[in-house]
C-alpha positions as CSV (number, residue, x, y, z in Angstrom):
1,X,0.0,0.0,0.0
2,X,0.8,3.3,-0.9
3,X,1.0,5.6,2.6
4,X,0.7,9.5,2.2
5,X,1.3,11.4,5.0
6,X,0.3,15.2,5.1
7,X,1.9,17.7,7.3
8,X,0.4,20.9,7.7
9,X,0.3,24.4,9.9
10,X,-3.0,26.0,9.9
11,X,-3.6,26.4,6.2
12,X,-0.5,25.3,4.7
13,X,1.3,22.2,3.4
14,X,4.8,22.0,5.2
15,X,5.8,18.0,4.2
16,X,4.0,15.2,2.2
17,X,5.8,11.8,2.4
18,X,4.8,9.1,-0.2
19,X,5.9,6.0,0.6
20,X,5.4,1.9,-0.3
21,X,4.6,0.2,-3.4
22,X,0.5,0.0,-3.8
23,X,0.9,-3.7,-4.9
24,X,-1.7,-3.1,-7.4
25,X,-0.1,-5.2,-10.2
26,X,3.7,-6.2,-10.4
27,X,6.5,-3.7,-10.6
28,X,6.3,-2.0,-13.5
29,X,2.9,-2.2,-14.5
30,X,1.5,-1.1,-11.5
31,X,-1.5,1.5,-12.6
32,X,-1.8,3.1,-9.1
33,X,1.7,3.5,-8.4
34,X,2.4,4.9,-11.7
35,X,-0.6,7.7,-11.3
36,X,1.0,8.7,-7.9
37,X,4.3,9.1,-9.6
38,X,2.7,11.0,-12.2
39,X,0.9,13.3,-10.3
40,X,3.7,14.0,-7.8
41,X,6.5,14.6,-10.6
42,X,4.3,16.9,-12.7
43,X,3.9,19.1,-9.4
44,X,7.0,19.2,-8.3
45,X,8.1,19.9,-11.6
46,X,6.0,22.3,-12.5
47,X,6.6,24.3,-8.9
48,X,10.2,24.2,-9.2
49,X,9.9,25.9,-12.7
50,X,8.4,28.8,-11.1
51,X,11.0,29.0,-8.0
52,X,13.9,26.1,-7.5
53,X,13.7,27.5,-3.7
54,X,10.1,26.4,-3.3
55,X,10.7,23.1,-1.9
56,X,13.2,20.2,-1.6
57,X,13.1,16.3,-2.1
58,X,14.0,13.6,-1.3
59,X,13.8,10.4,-2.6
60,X,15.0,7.0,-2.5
61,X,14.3,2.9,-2.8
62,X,11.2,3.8,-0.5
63,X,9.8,6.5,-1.8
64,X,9.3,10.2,-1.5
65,X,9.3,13.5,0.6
66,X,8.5,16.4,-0.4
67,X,9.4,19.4,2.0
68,X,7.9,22.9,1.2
69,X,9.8,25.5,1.9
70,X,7.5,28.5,0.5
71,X,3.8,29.6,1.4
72,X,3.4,31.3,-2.1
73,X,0.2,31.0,-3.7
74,X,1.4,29.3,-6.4
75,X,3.2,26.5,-4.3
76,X,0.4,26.3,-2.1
77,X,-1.8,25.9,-4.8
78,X,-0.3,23.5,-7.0
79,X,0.3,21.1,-3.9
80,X,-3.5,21.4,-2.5
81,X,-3.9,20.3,-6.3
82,X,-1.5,17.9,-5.7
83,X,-3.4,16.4,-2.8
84,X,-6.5,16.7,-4.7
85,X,-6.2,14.3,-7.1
86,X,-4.2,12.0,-4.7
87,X,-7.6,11.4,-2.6
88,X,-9.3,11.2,-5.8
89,X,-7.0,8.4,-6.7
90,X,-7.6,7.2,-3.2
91,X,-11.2,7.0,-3.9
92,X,-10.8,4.7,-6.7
93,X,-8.2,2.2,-5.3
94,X,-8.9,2.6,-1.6
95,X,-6.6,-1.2,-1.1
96,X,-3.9,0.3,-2.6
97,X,-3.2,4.2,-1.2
98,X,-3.9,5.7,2.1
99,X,-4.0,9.4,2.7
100,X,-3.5,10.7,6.3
């Protein structure tokens, strides 16, 4: 299972940690896992192309984190996007990711 874990002050995002393998289908062809990747790597791309000091990350053979460094609107926004279509993924495959 996937485990998303949402850190936040008041009304904004401070760390998201993605972690685990949704054992959806095999490495690879995993449709879940591949839609989490997705989504998270199109956001964090497309925040660091407005401001490389927006956030950091960090990931390795278990997964992801995600610190934000910036309360911008257009940090903040993208990430509540971000989170979004995670719990509308979550939704859909509710064995496979868990959102807390």
């Amino acid at each position: 299972m996937i485990k998303v874990k949402i850190r936040k002050e008041e009304d904004d995002y401070k760390q998201i940690s993605i972690l685990g393998h949704a054992m959806y289908d095999e490495f690879g062809k995993d449709i879940v896992c591949s839609s989490v990747s997705s989504i998270v790597t199109t956001t964090v791309n497309g925040i660091l192309s407005f401001d490389q000091h927006s956030l950091t990350y960090q990931v390795d053979e278990k997964g992801m984190i995600i610190h934000i460094l910036k309360n911008d609107h257009i940090t903040q926004t993208l990430i509540r996007n971000m989170v979004h279509l995670l719990k509308e993924l979550q939704e859909s495959y509710t064995e496979f990711i868990e959102i807390k």
